[in-house]
N, C-alpha and C positions, 0 to 999 in steps of 0.2 A: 238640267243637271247643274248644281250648285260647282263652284269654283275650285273647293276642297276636292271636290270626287274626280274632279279632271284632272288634279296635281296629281292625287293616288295615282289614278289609274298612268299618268304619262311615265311616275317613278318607277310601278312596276312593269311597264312597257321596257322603257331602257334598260334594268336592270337585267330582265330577260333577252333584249337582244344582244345585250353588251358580255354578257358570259360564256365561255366559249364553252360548244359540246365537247363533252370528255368522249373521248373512245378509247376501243379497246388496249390502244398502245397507251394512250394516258394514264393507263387503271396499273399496268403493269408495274411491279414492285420488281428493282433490282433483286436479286436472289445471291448473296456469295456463298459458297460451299463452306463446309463448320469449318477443315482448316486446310490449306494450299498447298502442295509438296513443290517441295523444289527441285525436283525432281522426278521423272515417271515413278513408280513403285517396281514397276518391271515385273521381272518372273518369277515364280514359285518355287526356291531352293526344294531339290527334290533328293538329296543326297545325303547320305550320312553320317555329314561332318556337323548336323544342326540337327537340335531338339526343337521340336515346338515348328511354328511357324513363321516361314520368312520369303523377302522377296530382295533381288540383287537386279539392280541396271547398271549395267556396265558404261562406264561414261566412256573410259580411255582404255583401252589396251595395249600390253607392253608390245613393242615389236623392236627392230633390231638398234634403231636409232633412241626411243624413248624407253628404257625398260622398265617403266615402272605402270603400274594399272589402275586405275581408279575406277571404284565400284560405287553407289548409294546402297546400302543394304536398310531395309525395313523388318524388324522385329516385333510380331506381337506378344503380347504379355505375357512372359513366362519363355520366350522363343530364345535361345542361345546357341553360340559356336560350343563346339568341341572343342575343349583344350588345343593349343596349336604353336607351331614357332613360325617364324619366317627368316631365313639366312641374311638379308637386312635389316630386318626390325619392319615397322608397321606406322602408321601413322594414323591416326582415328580421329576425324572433326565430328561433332555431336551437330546435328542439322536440329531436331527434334525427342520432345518426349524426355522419357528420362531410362538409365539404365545402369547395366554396371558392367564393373571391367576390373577383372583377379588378373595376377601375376602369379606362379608356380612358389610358395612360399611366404606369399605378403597378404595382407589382408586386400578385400573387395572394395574397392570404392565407387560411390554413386557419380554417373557423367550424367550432367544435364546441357540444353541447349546451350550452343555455344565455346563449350568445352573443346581442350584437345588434348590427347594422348598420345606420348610417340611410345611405341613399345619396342623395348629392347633388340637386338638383333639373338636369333635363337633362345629366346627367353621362353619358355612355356607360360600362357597365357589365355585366356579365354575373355569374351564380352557375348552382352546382349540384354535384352529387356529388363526392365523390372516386373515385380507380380502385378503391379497395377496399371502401367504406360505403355503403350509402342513406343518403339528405340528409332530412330534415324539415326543412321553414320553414313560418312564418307568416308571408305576404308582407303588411303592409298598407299602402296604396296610395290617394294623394288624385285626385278625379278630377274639382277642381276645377276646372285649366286645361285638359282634357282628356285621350283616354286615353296609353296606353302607348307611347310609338314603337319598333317595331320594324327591325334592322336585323340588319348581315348574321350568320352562325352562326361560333363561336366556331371555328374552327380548330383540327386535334388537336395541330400543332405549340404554339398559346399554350395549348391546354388542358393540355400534357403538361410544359411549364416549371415548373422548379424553384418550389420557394416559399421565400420569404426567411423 
């Protein structure tokens, strides 16, 4: 055996001992899910004070020291409150998605992530999805002068009007 064929062969000796076996954890590809909530999604609003579909985790509940309640509420596409007041007003942070949110005589404006809304105290008002996004909100909510008044469901004709 000439002197070449023994460098070969030593080169591809070490290059094979030297590389380590992959295994199965090796091969493994992190996997992140499409996109993270910041919270559980929680339960399936089953009540009909919502059109469409929705899910509500209740973070905080009011009790006699802290009266105010905070919910995440999740909206799929097209999903919305019923028109509604609350005897303090409201406060809405946009976690997610994009959606919209009327006031009883004002035009509809677009919440996207990020966003916050305080809604008036007994102001008639409604929010929730838009036709193309799931909504995430953080509703929280005083329940000092008592709770939420509900009233009647948002209509597809105002739910489907333009936005200024």
């Amino acid at each position: 055996m000439n002197y070449r064929a023994v460098w070969v062969l030593f080169l591809i000796g070490t290059m094979v001992l030297s590389c380590k076996k992959e295994t199965a954890k090796d091969l493994k590809k992190e996997v992140k899910p499409e996109s993270s909530l910041v919270f559980d999604k929680g339960e399936k609003i089953t009540n009909a004070n919502f059109v469409g579909n929705a899910w509500l985790e209740m973070l905080v509940h009011a009790d006699s020291i802290n009266r105010n309640s905070v919910g995440s509420v999740t909206f799929e596409p097209g999903a919305r409150t019923n028109w509604h007041t609350h005897p303090n007003g409201q406060i809405i942070l946009v976690i997610d998605g994009e959606g919209f949110y009327q006031e009883k005589g004002s035009p509809k404006k677009i919440l996207r992530k990020g966003e916050v809304v305080k809604c008036p105290a007994n102001t008639p008002h409604w929010h929730g999805a838009s036709t193309e996004q799931t909504f995430i909100q953080v509703a929280i909510t005083s329940r000092v002068a008592g709770p939420t008044v509900w009233l009647e469901p948002v209509t597809d004709e105002v739910y489907m009007e333009s936005v200024e």
